[in-house]
C-alpha positions in Angstrom: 64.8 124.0 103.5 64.7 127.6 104.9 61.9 128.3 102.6 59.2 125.8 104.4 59.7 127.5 107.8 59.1 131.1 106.1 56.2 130.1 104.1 54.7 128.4 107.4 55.5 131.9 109.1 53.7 133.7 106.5 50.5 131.4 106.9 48.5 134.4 106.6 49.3 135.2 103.0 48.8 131.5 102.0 45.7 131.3 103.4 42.8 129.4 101.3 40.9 132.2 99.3 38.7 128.9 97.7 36.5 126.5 99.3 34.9 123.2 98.0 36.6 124.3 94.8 40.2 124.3 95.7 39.6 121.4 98.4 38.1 119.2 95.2 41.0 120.1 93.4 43.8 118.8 95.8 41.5 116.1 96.5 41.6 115.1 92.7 45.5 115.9 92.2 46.6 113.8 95.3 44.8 111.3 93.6 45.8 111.7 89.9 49.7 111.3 91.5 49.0 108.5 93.4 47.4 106.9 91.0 50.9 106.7 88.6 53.9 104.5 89.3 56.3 107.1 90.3 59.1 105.3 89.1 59.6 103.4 85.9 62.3 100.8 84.5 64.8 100.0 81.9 65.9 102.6 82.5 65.2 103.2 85.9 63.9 106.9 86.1 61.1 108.9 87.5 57.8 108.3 85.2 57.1 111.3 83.0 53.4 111.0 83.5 53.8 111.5 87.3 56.4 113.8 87.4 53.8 116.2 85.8 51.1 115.0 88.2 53.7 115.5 91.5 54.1 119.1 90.1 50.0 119.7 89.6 49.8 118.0 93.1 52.1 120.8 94.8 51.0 123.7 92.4 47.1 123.0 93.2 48.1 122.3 96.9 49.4 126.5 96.6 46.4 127.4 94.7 44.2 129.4 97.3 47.7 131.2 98.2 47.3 134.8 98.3 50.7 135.7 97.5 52.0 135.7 94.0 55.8 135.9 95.2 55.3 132.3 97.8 53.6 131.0 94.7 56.8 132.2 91.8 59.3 131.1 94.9 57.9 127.9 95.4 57.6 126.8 91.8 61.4 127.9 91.0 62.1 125.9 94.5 60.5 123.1 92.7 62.2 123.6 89.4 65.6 123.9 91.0 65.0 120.7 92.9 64.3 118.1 89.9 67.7 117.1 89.7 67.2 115.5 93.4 63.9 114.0 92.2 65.2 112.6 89.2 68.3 111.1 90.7 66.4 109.3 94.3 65.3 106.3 92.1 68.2 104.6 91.3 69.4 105.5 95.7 68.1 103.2 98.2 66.7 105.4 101.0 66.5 104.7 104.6 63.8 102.8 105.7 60.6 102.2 103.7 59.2 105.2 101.9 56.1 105.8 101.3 55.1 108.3 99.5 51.5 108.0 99.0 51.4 108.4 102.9 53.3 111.7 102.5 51.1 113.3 100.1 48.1 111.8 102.3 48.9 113.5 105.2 49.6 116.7 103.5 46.6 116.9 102.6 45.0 116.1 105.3 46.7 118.8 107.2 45.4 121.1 104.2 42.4 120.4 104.1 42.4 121.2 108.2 43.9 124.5 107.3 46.4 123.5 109.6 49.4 125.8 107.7 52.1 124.5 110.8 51.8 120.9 110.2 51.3 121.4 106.0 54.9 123.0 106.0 56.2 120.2 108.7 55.2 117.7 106.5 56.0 119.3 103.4 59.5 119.7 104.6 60.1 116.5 105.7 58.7 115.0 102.3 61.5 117.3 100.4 64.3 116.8 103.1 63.6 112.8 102.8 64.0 112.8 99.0 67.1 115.2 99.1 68.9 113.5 102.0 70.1 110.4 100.5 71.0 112.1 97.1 73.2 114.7 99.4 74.9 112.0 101.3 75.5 110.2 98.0 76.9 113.2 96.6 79.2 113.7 99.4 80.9 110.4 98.8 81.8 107.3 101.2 84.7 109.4 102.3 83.5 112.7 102.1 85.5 113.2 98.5 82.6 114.9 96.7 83.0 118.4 98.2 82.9 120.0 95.3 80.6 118.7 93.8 78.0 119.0 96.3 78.6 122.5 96.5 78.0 123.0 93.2 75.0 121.4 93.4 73.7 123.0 96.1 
C-alpha cells in the first residue's frame, strides 16, 4: 500500500482544482454507493450495481487531481485490486466492518482538504479489505506461498 503514502506526499499535485462542483459530486457518489447493498446472495458476491458506484465513488473522489499519472496509477491500482474486492464477501473479517463509515470519513477529510488524513483513511479502508483475503490466501499453516505470491 506504498502508493497511499506517495500520493499523500504528492498532496500538492492532487490538490482540488474544483469547488462546489467537485464537492457536490463526491457528496452525491458517497451517497449513490451507500445507498446499494454491497453485497448480494445466492451466490454470495459483490453487487454489480455497487461495484460500479464504489469505482465512481473513488474516481470522483480523484477528480480535482492535477496529475494525470496519480489519476492512470490509481485506477490501474484499483483495477488490479478487484480480485481482493470480489473475494472479501464470502471471508469473515475481524471485527465489525463498516463501510459506510469508511467512505464517510473519507470524505469528510476531503472535503477538509485534509490530503494526510484522506490517504490514512484511504489506506486503511484498502488494507482492511485485503488483509483477510491475504491471510486466507496464506493458508491455516502457511501452505499457500505460492499462491499468494502470485497473487500479489
Amino acid at each position: 500500500m506504498r502508493a497511499a503514502g506517495s500520493f499523500s506526499r504528492n498532496r500538492q499535485a492532487c490538490g482540488s482544482t474544483r469547488g462546489l462542483e467537485w464537492e457536490g459530486a463526491v457528496l452525491a457518489a458517497f451517497h449513490q454507493v451507500n445507498s446499494l447493498p454491497a453485497v448480494v446472495e445466492n451466490p454470495l458476491r459483490v453487487n454489480p450495481a455497487w461495484e460500479r458506484a464504489h469505482d465512481n465513488f473513488h474516481t470522483t473522489l480523484l477528480a480535482g487531481c492535477l496529475s494525470k499519472w496519480l489519476k492512470h496509477f490509481a485506477t490501474t491500482l484499483r483495477a488490479q485490486t478487484a480480485r481482493y474486492r470480489h473475494m472479501s464477501p464470502s471471508i469473515e473479517h475481524p471485527g465489525k466492518r463498516n463501510v459506510g463509515k469508511e467512505h464517510e470519513d473519507i470524505v469528510k477529510a476531503v472535503l477538509a482538504r485534509n490530503a494526510d488524513r484522506a490517504c490514512a483513511l484511504l489506506r486503511e479502508h484498502c488494507a482492511v479489505t485485503a488483509q483477510p483475503v491475504l491471510e486466507r490466501m496464506r493458508g491455516a499453516n502457511g501452505q499457500n506461498r505460492i499462491a499468494l505470491k502470485r497473487a500479489i
